[in-house]
KOLKEVEX-23579 format. One record per atom (N, C-alpha, C, O): x, y, z; chain; atom name. Coordinates in Angstrom, 2 decimals, decimal comma. Example, Ala and Ser with C-alpha at 12.3 -4.5 7.8 and 13.67 -1.06 7.14 Angstrom:
2
{east=13,19&north=-5,69&up=7,80&unit=A&site=N} .
{east=12,30&north=-4,50&up=7,80&unit=A&site=CA} .
{east=13,20&north=-3,30&up=7,80&unit=A&site=C} .
{east=14,24&north=-3,32&up=8,46&unit=A&site=O} .
{east=12,85&north=-2,25&up=7,08&unit=A&site=N} .
{east=13,67&north=-1,06&up=7,14&unit=A&site=CA} .
{east=12,90&north=0,03&up=7,87&unit=A&site=C} .
{east=13,41&north=1,14&up=8,04&unit=A&site=O} .
This chain:
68
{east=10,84&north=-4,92&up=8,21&unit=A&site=N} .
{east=9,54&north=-4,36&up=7,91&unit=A&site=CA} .
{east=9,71&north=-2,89&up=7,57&unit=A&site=C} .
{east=10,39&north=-2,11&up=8,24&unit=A&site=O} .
{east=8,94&north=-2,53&up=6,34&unit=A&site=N} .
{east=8,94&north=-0,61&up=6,01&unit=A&site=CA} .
{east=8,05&north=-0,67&up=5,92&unit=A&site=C} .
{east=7,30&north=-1,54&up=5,49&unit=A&site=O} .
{east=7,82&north=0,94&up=6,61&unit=A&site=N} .
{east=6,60&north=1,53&up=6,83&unit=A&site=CA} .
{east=7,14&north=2,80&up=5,97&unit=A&site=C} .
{east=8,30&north=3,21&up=5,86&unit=A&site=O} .
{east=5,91&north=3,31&up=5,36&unit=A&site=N} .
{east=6,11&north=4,65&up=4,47&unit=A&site=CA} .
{east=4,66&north=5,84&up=4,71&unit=A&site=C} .
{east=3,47&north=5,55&up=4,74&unit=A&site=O} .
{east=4,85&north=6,23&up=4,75&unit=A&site=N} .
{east=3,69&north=7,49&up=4,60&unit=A&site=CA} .
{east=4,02&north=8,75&up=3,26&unit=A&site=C} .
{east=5,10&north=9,34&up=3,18&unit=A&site=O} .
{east=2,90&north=8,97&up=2,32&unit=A&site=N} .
{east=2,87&north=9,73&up=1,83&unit=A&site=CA} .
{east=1,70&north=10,28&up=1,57&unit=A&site=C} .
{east=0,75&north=9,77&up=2,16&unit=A&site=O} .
{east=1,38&north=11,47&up=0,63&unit=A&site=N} .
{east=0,07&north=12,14&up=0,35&unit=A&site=CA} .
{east=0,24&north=12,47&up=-0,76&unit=A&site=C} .
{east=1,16&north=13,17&up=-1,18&unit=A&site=O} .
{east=-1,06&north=11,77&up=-1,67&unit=A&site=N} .
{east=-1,37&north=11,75&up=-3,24&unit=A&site=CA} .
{east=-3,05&north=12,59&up=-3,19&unit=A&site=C} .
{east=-4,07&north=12,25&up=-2,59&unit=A&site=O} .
{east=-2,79&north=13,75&up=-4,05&unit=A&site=N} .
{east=-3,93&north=14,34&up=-4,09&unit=A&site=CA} .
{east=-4,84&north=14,77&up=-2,67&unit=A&site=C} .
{east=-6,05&north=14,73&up=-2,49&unit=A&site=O} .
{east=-4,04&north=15,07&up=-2,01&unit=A&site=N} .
{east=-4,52&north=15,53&up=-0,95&unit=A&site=CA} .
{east=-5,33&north=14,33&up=0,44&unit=A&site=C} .
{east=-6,00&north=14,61&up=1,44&unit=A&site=O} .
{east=-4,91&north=13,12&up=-0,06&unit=A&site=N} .
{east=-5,20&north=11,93&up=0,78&unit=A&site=CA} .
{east=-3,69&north=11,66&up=1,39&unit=A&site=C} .
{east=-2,66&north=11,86&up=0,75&unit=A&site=O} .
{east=-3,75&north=11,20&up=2,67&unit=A&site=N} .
{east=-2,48&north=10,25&up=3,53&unit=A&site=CA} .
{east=-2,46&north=9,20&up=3,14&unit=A&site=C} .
{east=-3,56&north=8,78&up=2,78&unit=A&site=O} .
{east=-1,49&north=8,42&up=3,02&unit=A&site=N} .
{east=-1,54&north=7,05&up=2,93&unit=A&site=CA} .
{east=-0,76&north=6,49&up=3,39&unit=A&site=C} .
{east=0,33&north=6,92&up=3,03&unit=A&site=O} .
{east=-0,67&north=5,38&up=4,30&unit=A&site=N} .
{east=0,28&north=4,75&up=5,25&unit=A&site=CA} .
{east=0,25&north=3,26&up=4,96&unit=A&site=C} .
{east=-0,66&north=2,50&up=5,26&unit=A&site=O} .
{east=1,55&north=2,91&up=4,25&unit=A&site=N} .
{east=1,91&north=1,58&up=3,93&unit=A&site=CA} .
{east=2,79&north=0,77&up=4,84&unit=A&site=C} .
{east=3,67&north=1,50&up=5,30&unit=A&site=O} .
{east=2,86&north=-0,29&up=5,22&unit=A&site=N} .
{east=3,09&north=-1,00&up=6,03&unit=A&site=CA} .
{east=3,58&north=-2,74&up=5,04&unit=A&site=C} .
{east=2,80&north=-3,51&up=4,48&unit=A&site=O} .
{east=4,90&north=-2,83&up=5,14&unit=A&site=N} .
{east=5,64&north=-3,76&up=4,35&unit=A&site=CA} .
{east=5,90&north=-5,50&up=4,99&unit=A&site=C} .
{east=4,80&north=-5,42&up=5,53&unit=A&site=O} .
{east=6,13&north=-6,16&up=5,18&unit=A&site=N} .
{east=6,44&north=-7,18&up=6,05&unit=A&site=CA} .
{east=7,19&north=-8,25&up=5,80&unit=A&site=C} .
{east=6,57&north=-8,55&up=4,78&unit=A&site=O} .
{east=8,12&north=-9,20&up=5,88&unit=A&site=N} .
{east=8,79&north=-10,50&up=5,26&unit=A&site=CA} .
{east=7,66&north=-11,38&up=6,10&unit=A&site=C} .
{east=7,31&north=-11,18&up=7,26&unit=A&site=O} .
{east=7,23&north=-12,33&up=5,26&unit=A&site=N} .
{east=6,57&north=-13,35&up=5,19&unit=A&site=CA} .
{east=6,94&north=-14,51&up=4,67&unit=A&site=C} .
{east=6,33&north=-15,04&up=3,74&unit=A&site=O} .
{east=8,24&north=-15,11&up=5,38&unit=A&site=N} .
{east=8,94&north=-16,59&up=5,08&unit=A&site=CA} .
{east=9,62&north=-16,31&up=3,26&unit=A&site=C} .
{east=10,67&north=-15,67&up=3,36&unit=A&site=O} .
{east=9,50&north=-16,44&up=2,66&unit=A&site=N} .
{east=10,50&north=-16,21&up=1,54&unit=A&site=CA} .
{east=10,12&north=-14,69&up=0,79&unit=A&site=C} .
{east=10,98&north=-13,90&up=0,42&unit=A&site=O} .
{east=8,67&north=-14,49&up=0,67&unit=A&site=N} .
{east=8,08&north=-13,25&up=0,08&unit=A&site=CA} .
{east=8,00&north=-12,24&up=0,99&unit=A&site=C} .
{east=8,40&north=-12,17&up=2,15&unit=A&site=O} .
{east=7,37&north=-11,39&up=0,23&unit=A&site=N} .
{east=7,08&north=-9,40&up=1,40&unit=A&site=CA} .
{east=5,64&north=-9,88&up=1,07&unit=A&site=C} .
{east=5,36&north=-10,63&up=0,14&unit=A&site=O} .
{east=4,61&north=-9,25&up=2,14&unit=A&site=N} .
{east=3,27&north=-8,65&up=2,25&unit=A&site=CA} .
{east=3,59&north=-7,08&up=2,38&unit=A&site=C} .
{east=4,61&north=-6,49&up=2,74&unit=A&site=O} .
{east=2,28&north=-6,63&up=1,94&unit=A&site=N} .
{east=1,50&north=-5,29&up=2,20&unit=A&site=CA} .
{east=0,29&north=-5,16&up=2,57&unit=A&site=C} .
{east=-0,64&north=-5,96&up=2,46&unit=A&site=O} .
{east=0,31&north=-3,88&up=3,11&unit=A&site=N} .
{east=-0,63&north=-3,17&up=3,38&unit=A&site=CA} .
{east=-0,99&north=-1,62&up=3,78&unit=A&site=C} .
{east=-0,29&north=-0,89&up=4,47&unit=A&site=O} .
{east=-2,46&north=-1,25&up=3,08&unit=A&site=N} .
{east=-1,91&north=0,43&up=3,32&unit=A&site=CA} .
{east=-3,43&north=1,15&up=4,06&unit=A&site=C} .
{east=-4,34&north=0,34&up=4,15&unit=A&site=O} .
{east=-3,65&north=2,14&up=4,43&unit=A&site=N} .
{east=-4,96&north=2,66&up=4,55&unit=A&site=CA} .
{east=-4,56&north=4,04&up=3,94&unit=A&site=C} .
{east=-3,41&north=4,48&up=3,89&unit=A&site=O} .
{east=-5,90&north=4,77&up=3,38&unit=A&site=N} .
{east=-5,93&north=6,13&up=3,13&unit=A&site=CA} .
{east=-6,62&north=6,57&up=3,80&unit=A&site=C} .
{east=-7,59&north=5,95&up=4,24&unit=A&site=O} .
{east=-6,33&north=7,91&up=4,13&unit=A&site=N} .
{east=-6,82&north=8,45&up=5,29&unit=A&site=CA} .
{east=-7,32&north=7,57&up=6,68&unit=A&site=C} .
{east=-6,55&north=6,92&up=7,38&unit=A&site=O} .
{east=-8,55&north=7,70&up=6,86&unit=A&site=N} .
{east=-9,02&north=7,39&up=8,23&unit=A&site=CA} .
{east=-9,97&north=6,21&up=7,63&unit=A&site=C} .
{east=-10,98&north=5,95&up=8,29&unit=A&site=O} .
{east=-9,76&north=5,55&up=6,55&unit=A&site=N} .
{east=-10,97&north=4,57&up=5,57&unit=A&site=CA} .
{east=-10,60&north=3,21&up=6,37&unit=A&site=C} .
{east=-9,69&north=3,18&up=7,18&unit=A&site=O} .
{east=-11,49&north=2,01&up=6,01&unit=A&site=N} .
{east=-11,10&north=1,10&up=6,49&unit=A&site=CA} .
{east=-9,58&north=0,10&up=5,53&unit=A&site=C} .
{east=-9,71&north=-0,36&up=4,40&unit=A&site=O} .
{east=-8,32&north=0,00&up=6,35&unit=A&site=N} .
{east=-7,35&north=-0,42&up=5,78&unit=A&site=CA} .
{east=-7,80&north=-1,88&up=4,77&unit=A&site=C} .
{east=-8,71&north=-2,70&up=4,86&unit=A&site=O} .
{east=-6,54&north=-1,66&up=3,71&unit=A&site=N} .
{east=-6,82&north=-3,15&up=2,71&unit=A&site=CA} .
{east=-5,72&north=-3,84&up=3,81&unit=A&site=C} .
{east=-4,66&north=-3,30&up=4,15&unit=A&site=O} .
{east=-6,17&north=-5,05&up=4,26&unit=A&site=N} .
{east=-5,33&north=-6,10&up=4,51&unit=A&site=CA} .
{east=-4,03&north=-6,59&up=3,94&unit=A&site=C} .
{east=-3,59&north=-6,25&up=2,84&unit=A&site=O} .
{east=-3,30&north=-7,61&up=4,97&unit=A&site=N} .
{east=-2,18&north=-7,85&up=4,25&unit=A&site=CA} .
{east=-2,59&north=-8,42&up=3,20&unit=A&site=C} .
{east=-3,50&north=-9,25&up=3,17&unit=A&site=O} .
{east=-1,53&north=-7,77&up=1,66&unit=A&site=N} .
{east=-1,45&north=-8,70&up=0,79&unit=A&site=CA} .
{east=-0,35&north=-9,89&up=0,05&unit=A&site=C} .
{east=0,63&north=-9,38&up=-0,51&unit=A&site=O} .
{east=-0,41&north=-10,74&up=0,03&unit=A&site=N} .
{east=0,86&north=-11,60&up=-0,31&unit=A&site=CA} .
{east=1,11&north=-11,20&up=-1,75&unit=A&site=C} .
{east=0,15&north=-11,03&up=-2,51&unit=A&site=O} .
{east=2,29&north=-11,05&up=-2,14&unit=A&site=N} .
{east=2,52&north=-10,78&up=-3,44&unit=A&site=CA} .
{east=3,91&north=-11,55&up=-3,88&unit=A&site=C} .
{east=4,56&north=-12,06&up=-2,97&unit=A&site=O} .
{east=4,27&north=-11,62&up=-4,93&unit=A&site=N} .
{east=5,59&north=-12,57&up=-5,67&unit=A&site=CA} .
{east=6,97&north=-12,15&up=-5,41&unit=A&site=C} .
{east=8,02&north=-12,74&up=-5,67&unit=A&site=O} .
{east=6,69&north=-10,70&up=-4,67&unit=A&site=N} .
{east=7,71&north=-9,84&up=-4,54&unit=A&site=CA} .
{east=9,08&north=-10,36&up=-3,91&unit=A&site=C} .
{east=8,94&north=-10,85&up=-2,79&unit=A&site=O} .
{east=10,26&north=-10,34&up=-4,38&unit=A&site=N} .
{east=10,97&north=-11,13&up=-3,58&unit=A&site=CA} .
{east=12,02&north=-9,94&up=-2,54&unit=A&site=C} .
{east=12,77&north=-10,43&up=-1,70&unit=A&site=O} .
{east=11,98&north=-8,68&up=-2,70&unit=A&site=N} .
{east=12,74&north=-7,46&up=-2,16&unit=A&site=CA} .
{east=11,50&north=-6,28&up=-1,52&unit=A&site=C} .
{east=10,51&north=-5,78&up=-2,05&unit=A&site=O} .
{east=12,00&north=-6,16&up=-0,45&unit=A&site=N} .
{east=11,16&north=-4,95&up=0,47&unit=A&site=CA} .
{east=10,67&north=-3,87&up=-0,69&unit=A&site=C} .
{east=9,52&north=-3,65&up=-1,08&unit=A&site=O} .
{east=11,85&north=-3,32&up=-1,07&unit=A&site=N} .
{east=11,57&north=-2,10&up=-2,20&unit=A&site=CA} .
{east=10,17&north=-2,48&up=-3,38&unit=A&site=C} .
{east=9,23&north=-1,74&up=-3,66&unit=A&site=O} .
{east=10,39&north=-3,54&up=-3,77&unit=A&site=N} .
{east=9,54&north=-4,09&up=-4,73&unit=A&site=CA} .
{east=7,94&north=-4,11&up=-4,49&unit=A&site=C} .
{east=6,96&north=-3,69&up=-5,11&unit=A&site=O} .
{east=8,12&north=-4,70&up=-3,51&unit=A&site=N} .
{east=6,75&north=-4,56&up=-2,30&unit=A&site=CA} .
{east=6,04&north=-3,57&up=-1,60&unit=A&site=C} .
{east=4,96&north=-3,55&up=-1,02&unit=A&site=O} .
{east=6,90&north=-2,81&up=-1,81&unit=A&site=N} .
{east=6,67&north=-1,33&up=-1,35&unit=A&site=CA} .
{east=6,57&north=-0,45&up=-2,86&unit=A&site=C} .
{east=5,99&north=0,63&up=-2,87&unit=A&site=O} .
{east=6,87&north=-0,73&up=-3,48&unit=A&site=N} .
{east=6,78&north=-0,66&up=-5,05&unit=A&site=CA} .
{east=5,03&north=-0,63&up=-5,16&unit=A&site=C} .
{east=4,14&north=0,22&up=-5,29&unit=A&site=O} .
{east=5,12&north=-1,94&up=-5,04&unit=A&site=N} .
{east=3,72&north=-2,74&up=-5,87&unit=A&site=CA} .
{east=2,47&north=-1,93&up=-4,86&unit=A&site=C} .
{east=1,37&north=-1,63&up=-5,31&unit=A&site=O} .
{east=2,90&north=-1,68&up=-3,45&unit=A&site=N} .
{east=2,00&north=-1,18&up=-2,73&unit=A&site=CA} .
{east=1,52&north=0,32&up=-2,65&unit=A&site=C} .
{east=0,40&north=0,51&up=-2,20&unit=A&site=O} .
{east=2,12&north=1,17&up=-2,96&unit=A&site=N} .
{east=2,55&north=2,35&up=-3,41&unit=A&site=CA} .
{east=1,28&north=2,52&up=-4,79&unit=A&site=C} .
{east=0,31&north=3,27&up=-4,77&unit=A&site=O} .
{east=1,66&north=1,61&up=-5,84&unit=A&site=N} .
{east=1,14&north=1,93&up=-7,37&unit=A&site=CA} .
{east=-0,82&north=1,31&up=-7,11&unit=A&site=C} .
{east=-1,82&north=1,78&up=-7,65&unit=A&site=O} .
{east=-0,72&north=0,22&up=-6,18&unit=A&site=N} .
{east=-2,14&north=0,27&up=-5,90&unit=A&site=CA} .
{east=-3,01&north=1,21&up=-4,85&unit=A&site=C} .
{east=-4,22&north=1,25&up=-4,64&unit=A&site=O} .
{east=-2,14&north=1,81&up=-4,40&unit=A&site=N} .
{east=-2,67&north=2,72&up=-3,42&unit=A&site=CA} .
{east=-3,55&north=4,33&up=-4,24&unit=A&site=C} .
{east=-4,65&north=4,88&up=-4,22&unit=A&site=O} .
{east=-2,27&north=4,52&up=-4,86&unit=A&site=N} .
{east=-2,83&north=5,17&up=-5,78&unit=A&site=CA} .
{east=-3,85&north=5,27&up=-6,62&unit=A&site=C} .
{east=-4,66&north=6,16&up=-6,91&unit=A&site=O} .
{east=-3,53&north=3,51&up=-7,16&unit=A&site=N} .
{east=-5,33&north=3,35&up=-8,04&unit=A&site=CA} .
{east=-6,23&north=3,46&up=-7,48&unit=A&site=C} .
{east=-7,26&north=3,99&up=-7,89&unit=A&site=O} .
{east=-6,02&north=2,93&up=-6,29&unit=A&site=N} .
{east=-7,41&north=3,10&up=-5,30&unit=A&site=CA} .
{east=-7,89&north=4,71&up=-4,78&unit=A&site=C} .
{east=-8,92&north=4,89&up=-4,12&unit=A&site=O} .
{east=-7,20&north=5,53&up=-5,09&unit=A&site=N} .
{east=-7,10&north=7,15&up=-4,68&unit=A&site=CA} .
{east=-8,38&north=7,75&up=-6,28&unit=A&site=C} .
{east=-9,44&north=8,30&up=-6,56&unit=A&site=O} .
{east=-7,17&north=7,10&up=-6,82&unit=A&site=N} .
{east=-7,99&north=7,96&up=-8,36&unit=A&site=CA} .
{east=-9,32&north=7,22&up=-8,43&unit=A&site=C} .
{east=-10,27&north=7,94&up=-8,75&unit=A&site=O} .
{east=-9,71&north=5,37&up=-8,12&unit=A&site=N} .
{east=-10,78&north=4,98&up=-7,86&unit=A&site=CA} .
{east=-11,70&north=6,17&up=-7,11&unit=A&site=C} .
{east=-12,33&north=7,01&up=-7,75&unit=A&site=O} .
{east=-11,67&north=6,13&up=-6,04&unit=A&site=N} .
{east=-12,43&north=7,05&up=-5,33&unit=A&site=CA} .
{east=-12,61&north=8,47&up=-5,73&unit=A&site=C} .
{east=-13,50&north=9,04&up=-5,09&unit=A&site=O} .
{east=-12,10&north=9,09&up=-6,48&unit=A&site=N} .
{east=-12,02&north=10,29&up=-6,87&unit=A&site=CA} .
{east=-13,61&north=10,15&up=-8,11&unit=A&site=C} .
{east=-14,67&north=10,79&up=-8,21&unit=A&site=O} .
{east=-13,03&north=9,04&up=-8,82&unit=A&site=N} .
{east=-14,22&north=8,75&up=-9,97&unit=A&site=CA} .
{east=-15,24&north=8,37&up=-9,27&unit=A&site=C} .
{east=-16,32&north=8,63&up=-9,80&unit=A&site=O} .
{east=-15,27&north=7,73&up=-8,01&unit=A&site=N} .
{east=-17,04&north=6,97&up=-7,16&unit=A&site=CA} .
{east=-16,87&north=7,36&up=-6,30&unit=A&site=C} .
{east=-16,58&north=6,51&up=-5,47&unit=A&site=O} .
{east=-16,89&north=8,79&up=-5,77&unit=A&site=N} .
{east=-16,75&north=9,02&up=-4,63&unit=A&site=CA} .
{east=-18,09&north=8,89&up=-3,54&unit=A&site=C} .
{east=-17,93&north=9,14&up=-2,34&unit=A&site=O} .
């Protein structure tokens, strides 16, 4: 399991990786918001998964920036 923390635009974000029988899940929260749940994804490598979780975290940053 990887766990990562970083800060995009002045938000935290704490991702949380997992093996789930052949695939990785994710999941991340920004700041103090309510976390997105695990998600199952096709991913077959930690990095990848942490990849994919990383690039939506972000969208969801710049989301909120536009509807805040």
């Amino acid at each position: 399991m990887a766990n990562a923390q970083f800060e995009h635009h002045g938000h935290q974000v704490a991702i949380n990786v997992l093996h789930t029988g052949e695939r990785w899940s994710w999941s991340y929260q920004i700041d103090d918001r309510i976390p997105v749940a695990n998600v199952e994804t096709g991913a077959r490598t930690e990095g990848t998964a942490l990849h994919e979780a990383r690039h939506e975290a972000i969208a969801a940053i710049k989301a909120l920036a536009d509807n805040p």
